[in-house]
Wavefront OBJ file of the C-alpha trace (Angstrom):
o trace
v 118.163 -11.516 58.056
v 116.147 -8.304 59.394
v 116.372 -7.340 55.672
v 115.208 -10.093 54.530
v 112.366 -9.591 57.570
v 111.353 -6.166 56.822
v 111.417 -6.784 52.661
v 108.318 -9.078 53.224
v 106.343 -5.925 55.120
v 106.892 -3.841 52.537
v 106.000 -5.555 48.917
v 104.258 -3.895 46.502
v 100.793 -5.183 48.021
v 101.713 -3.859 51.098
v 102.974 -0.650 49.834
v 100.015 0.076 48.027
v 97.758 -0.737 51.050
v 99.128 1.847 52.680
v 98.608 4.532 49.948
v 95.812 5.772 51.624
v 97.177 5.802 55.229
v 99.975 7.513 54.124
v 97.872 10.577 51.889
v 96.126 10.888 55.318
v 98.651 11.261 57.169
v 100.328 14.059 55.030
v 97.328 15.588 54.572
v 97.154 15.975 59.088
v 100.556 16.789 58.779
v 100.326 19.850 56.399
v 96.840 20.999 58.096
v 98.460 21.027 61.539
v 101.610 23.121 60.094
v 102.016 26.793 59.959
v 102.188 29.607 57.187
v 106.095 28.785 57.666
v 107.377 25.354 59.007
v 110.624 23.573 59.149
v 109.562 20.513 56.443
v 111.960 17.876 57.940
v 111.045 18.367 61.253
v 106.825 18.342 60.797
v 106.687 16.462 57.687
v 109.226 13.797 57.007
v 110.045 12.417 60.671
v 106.798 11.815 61.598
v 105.842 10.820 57.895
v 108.720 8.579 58.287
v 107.428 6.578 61.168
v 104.211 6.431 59.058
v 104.202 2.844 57.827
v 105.756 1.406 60.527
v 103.463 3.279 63.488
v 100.783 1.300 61.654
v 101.823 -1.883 62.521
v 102.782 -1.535 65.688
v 101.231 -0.817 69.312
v 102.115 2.839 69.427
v 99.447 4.455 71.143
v 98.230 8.061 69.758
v 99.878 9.792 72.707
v 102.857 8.160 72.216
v 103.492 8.875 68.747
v 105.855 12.132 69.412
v 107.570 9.615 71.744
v 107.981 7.438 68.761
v 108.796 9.958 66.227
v 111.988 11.231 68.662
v 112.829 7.476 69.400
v 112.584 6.833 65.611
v 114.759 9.581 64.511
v 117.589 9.723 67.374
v 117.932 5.895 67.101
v 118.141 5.690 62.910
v 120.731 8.853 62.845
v 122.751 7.532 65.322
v 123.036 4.357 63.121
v 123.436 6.289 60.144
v 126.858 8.485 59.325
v 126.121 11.247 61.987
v 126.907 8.653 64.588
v 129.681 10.967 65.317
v 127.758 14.169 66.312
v 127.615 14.309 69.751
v 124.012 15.405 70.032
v 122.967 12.830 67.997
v 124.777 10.339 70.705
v 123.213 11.753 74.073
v 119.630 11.223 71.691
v 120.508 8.251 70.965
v 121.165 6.951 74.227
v 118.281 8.961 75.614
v 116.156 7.107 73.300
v 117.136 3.380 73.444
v 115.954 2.975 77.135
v 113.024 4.847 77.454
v 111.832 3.107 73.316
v 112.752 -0.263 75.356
v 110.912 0.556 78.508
v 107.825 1.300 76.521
v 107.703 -1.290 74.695
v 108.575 -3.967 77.345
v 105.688 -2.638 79.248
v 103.491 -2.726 75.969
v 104.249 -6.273 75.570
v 103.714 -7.477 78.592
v 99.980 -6.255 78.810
v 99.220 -7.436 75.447
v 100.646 -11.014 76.476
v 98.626 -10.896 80.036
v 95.572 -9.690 77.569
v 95.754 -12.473 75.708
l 1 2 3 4 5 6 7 8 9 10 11 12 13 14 15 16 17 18 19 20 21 22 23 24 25 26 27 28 29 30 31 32 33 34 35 36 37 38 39 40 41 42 43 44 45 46 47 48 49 50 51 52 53 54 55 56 57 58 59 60 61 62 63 64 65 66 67 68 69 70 71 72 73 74 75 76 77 78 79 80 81 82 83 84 85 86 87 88 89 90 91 92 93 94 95 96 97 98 99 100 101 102 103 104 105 106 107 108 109 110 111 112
């Protein structure tokens, strides 16, 4: 079902919409890093969250929020569910992702 969900956000249309967004965004990503920089860390998480920080009510501030929520909450599903560190992120993550969010909600539905 969520695959099914999540296939229709990202069709070819939709990917190439986002083309753009996306050169931007690596383009930021690679001006804001160093001579020397670790390329998962300051390129591919918060590339990663790239598409879907577009589409949803992340506010600017927020997005290193997002980024960590993103990345302890996918690797935790993923195989290194059984790292430890990758647990206490995890459940670090879920609750304060779900506070946000809850509270984001709930001002866009008394906005509108």
């Amino acid at each position: 079902m969520l695959r099914r969900i999540v296939s229709r956000a990202f069709t070819p249309k939709a990917t190439d919409a986002l083309e753009s967004a996306i050169t931007s965004t690596v383009r930021e990503l690679l001006d804001r890093a160093g001579s020397t920089f670790d390329v998962i860390e300051e390129i591919a998480y918060p590339l990663s969250c790239t598409p879907s920080r577009r589409y949803s009510v992340v506010q600017p501030e927020r997005r290193p929020d997002f980024v960590r929520w993103t990345e302890a909450i996918t690797s935790f599903a993923g195989s290194f569910a059984a790292a430890e560190h990758r647990q206490t992120a995890f459940h670090q993550a879920l609750p304060s992702s779900a506070t946000y969010f809850r509270a984001e909600l709930r001002q866009h539905r008394q906005a509108t």
